[in-house]
Structures are given as structure tokens and as C-alpha cells.
C-alpha positions in Angstrom: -1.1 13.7 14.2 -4.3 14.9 13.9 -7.3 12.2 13.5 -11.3 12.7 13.3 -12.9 11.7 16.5 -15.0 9.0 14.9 -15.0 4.9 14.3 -12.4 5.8 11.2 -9.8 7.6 13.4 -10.2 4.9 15.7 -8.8 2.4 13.5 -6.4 4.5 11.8 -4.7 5.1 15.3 -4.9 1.6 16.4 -3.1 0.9 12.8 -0.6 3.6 13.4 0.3 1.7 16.9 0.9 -1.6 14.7 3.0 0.5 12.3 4.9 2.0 15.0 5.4 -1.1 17.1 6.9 -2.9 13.7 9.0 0.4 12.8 7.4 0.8 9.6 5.6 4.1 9.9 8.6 5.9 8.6 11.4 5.5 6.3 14.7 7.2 5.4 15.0 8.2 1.8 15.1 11.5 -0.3 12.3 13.8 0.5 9.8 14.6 -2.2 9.8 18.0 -1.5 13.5 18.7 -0.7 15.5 15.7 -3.0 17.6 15.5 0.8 17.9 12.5 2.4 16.4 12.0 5.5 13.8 10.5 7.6 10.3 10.0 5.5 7.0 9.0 6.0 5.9 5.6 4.7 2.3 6.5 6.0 1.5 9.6 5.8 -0.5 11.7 8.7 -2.5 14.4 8.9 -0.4 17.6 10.8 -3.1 20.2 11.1 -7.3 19.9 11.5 -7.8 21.9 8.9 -6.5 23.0 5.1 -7.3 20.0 3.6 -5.6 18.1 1.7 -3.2 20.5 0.3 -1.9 21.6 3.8 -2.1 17.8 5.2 -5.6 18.5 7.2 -9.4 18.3 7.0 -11.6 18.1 5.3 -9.6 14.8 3.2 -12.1 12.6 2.0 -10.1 10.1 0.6 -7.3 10.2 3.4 -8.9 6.9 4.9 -8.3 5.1 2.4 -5.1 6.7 0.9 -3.9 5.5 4.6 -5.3 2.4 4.8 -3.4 1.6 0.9 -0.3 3.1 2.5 -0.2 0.8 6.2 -1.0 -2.2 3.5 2.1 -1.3 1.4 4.0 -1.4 4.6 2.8 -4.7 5.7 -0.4 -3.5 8.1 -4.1 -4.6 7.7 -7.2 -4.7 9.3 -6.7 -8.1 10.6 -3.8 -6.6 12.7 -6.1 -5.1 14.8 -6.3 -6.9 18.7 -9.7 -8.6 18.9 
């Protein structure tokens, strides 16, 4: 999982511990690329540092919050976070 090395990575890891801890970060359904079933990603992560967002990497300016929607839709928010 590759993350940027700034206050937004931060909290994305910290909400990827939350998601992991609760067994949410990933699914099992039919892949969108292969139409098999198997294990899937409910919140998506980056897998290279660069590409962009066609080869899951940076530069993604909208990953942030395209992460942040997906933890919500899996039951994980800001307020999550330890204090």
C-alpha cells in the first residue's frame, strides 16, 4: 500500500488500521475486472507511487476523498480515529 508522506496519508493509514481491525477493508465477491469470485477490496489502495490513477498510483487527486467515501460505506469515519 503505498500512501503520501503527509497529514492525509496519516489519517488514511490510521483509517485503514480501523478497517482492518473490524475486517472490513476487503470483501469477497466477483471481481470487476475478472467476473471470478474472490477476495475484493471494499476500500481501495493505492499499489504503486506512481501511474496515477489509471495504474492505482500518484499523482490521484481525488483518492483522499474517493477513500475516505469508501471507509464511510464500510462503516469507518473520522471520529474512529484514537484521540
Amino acid at each position: 500500500c503505498y500512501l503520501p508522506a503527509n497529514l492525509q496519508g496519516v489519517v488514511l493509514l490510521e483509517l485503514f488500521k480501523v478497517a482492518l481491525r473490524r475486517r472490513v477493508m476487503f470483501g469477497l465477491g466477483d471481481s470487476a475486472t475478472t467476473n471470478v469470485y474472490r477476495p475484493t477490496f471494499n476500500v481501495h489502495i493505492k499499489t504503486s507511487s506512481r501511474g496515477g490513477q489509471v495504474h492505482h498510483g500518484y499523482p490521484d487527486d481525488s483518492y483522499f476523498q474517493r477513500a475516505l467515501g469508501e471507509l464511510r460505506d464500510n462503516g469507518v469515519i473520522l471520529s474512529d480515529l484514537p484521540a
